[in-house]
N, C-alpha and C positions, 0 to 999 in steps of 0.2 A: 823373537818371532818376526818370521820377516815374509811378503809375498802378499798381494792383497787377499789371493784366494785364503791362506792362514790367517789372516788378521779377522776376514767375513766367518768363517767356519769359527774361530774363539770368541769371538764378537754371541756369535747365535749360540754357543754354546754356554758360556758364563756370566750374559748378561741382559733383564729382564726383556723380556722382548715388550716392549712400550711404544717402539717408535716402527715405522718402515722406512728403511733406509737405500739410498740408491746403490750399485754396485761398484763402489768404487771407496779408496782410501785416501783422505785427505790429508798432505802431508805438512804442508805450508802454505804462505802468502806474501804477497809484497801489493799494496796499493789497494788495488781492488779486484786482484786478480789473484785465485786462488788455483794452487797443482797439488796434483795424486800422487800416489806412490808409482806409477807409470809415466811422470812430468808431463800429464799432458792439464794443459790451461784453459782455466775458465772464470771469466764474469762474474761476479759473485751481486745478484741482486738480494740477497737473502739478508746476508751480513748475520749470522747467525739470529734470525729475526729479529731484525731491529736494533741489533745489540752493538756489532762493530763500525758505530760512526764513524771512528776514523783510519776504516780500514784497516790494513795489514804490516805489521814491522812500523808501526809508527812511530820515527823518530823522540817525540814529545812524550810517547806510551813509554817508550821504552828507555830513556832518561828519568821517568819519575818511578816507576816500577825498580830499576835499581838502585837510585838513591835508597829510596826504604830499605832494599838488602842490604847500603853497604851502613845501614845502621845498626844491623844488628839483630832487629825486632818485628818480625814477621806480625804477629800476636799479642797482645796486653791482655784482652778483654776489655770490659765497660766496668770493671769495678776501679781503673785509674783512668788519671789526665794525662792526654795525648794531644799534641798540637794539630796531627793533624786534621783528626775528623773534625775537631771546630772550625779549622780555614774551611773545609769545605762547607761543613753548617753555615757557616758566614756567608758563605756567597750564594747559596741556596736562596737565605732572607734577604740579602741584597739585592737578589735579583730574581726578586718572587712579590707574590702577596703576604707571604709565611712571614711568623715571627719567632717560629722554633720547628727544628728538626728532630727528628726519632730514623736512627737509622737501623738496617735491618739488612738480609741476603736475598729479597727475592721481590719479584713483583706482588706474587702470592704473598706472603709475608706482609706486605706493605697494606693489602687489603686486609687482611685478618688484623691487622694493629690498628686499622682505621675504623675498623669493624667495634674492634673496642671500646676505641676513643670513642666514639657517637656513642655507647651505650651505656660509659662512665658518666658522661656528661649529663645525661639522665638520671641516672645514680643520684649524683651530689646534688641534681636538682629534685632530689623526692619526688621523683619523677617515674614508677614503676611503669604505669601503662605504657609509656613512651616507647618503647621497646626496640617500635618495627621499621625494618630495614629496607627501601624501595629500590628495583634496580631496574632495568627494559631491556624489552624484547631483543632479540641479536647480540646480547652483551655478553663479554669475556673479562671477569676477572681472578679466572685462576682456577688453582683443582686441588687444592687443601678443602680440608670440608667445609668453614663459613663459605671463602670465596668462591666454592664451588655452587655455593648454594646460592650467591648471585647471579651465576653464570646459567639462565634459563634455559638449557638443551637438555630435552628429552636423554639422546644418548649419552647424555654426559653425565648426569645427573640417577638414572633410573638404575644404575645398577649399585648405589651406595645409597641410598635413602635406609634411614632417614636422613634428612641433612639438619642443617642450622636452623629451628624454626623462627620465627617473626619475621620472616622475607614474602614481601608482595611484589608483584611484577605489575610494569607498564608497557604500552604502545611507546618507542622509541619514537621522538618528533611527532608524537599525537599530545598537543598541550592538553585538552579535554582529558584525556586519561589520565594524563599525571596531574591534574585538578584535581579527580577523584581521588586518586589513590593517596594524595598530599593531605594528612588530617592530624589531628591531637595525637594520635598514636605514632608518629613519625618520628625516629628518632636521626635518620639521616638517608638523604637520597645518594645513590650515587650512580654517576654515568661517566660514559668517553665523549671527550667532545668529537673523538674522529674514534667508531671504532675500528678494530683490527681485524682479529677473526672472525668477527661481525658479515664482515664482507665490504668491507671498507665505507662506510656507511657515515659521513659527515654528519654532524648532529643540524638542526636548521638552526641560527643565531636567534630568531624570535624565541623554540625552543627552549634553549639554555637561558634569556632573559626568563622566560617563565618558571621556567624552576626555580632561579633565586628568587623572584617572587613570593612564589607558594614557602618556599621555606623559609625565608622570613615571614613572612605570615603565620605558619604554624610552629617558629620557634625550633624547627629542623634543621639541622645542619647539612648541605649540599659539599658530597667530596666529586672529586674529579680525578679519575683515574686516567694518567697520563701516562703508562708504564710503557707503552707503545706510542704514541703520537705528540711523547712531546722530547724534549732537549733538543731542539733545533730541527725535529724531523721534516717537521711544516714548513719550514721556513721563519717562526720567531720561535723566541727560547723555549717559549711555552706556548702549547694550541690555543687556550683560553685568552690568550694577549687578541687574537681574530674577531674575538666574538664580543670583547666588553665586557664582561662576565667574570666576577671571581668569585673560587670557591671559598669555603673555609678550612678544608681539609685536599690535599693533592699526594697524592701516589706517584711514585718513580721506580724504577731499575732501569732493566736494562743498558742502557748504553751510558750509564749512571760513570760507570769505575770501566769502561774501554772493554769491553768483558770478561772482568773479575768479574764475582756475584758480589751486587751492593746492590740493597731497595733504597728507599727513604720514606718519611711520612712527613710533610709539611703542614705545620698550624697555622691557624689566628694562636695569638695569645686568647681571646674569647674560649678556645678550647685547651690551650695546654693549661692555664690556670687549673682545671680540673684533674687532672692527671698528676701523680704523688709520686716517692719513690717505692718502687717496690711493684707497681701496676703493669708492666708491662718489661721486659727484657730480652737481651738476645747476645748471647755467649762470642761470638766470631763478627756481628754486626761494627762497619765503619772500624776495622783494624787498620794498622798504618800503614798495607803494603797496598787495600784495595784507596784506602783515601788518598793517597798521594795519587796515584795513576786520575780519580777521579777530580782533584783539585787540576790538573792536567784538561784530563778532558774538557770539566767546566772552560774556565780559562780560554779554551782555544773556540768551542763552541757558542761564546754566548759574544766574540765578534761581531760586529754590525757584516764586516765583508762576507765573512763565513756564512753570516744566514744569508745574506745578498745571493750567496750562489748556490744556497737550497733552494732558495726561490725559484732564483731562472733556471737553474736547470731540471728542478723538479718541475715547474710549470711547462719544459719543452718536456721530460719524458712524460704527464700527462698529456700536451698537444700530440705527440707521436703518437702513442700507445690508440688516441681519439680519431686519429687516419687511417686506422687498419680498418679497411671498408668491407668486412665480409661477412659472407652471412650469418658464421655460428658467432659474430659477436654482437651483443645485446647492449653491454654500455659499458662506457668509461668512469672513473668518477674517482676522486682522492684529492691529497694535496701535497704539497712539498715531494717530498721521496716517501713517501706513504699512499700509491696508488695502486688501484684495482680496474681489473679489465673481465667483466662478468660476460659467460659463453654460454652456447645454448647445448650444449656438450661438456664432458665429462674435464676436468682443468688436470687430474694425476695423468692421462697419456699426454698432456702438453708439455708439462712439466719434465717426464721423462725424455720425448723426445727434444726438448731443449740441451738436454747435458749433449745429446751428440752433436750439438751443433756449438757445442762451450761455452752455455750458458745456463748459471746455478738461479732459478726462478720457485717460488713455492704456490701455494693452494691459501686461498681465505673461505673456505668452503667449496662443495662437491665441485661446484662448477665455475669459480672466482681464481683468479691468476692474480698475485699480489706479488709487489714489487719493493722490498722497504733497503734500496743499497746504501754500502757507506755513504755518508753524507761526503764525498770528496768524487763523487763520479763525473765524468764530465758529458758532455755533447757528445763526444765522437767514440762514445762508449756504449751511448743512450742508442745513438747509429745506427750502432753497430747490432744490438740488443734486439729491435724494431724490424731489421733486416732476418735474424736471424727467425725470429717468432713470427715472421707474418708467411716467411716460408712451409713453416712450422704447423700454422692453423690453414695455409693452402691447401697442403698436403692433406692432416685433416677432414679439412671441408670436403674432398674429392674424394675421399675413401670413405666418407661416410654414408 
């Protein structure tokens, strides 16, 4: 099959249509810069959401990815020992709160296991009523049916009900609310400290103080879904290192294994003690072709230089993105390479007209322009980016 008109026509004909997609075939990469089946080049702020930190043809990616081939052994499963998924589990706890890992393929995944964990824990403690499961408002943790059923959107939600019962919602950053909804029946909170699809929405650090609060007081377990905003996105390894605040329970994918599919599920021992064998599994979870690539990743990620330069250069393409002085923009607000530029207009025509200007940008809701690129983008890329979008939303503004 060749031509992108064939590739778009087989595409819409043989496969579920879930997504809407732009018109064009993606063929390859190098850096941060991605080309079509017509070579023509574009910026990739997207990084397949959040997923390619380190960008495209990565030397490091693609050294560890074929050692594993030239081993042999693509697959084992989880019924043997394999060295690699423990080097990576090792540096997880090394350079975590955690004291054990549970690996998995997805972000989704990672919350449905965690979803578990909290209600095991329960369990062993004869603990029945304990049950219920608190998440807030704006939150995204996924579209299997537990996590779907923490992710509070009407349209997300209303056309598969029922969902997962014992889930209460809160006021996102209203500590009063999550007072209330924090009680004996809590079996575990969970939030983002930066959400994503949310609309990039920081959690307030008083906030997340209060929730470990309340849930040490009611013997609740606080997880932190990081599946988006953390391994170096912010600028430290992890978002929760910003705020003081550790959970008991953290969630990972995405840019986990360079983008293979690898989640994770991070404990205290206070919770894996409670977990047996037999509780929880996953057939293809932490094989030796995605864990080397993601021993790699770690590794190169959790450098002091490497966050040094999510820092400054995510804090300039926040300052840029905070100078676009016009009227359909409403605010800026994110952090590291995890930023949002919220409009008083519609963000899919912005988004479109950005590919013709060669740049791959997405949506964090109707009217949110989110920004999550490899973590290796530099200044004169950000520029370049700023130049292109403010054209972009002039244009806009005049026709509107």
């Amino acid at each position: 099959m060749t031509g992108k008109e064939n590739v778009i026509a087989a595409e819409s004909q043989y496969v579920l249509q879930t997504y809407k997609r732009p018109p064009f075939v993606l063929e390859r990469g190098e850096g941060m810069t991605l080309f079509d089946s017509e070579g023509r080049a574009y910026l990739d702020w997207v990084s397949g959401i959040a997923v390619n930190a380190l960008g495209y043809r990565d030397a490091e990616i693609t050294r560890a990815a074929q050692s594993a081939l030239d081993a042999g052994i693509i697959h084992l499963s989880n019924l043997y020992h394999s060295e690699a998924h423990t080097t990576v589990a090792r540096l997880l706890c090394e350079h975590s709160f955690a004291d054990k890992v549970f690996f998995c393929n997805s972000g989704a995944e990672a919350n449905e296991g965690a979803i578990k964990f909290a209600r095991r824990v329960s369990h062993n403690n004869d603990q029945p009523e304990k049950h219920e499961l608190l998440c807030f408002s704006g939150a995204f943790h996924g579209r299997t049916t537990g996590a779907l059923a923490l992710t509070p959107r009407e349209a997300y939600q209303a056309p598969f009900r029922p969902l997962l019962p014992g889930v209460a919602t809160a006021q996102f950053n209203d500590i009063e609310s999550a007072r209330a909804a924090i009680g004996p029946q809590t079996a575990a909170v969970i939030v983002e400290p930066l959400q994503g699809e949310g609309g990039i929405h920081p959690a307030d650090p008083a906030f997340l103080k209060a929730l470990r609060t309340f849930c040490d007081e009611q013997d609740a377990l606080l997880i932190f879904d990081e599946i988006q905003c953390g391994l170096g996105r912010t600028g430290t390894l992890w978002a929760y290192e910003s705020f003081g605040v550790e959970p008991d329970i953290m969630t990972l994918a995405k840019p986990l294994a360079g983008g293979l599919p690898m989640g994770a599920i991070l404990l205290r021992d206070s919770v894996a003690r409670h977990i047996q064998a037999g509780d929880h599994g996953s057939t293809f979870a932490g094989g030796l072709l995605v864990a080397r690539v993601a021993e790699a990743v770690l590794e190169r990620i959790r450098q002091p230089a490497f966050l040094n330069h999510v820092r400054e250069v995510g804090t300039y393409l926040g300052d840029r993105l905070a100078e676009i002085n016009l009227p359909c923009v409403v605010a800026q607000r994110g952090s590291g390479f995890l930023q949002g530029l919220e409009l008083d207009i519609a963000a899919a025509p912005i988004v479109d007209a950005c590919y013709e200007q060669g740049h791959i940008i997405t949506t964090a809701g109707a009217n949110i322009l989110r920004f999550v690129p490899p973590l290796i983008a530099e200044r004169s890329q950000v520029d370049s980016l700023i130049e292109a979008l403010t054209g972009v939303l002039q244009g806009a503004t005049q026709n509107d």
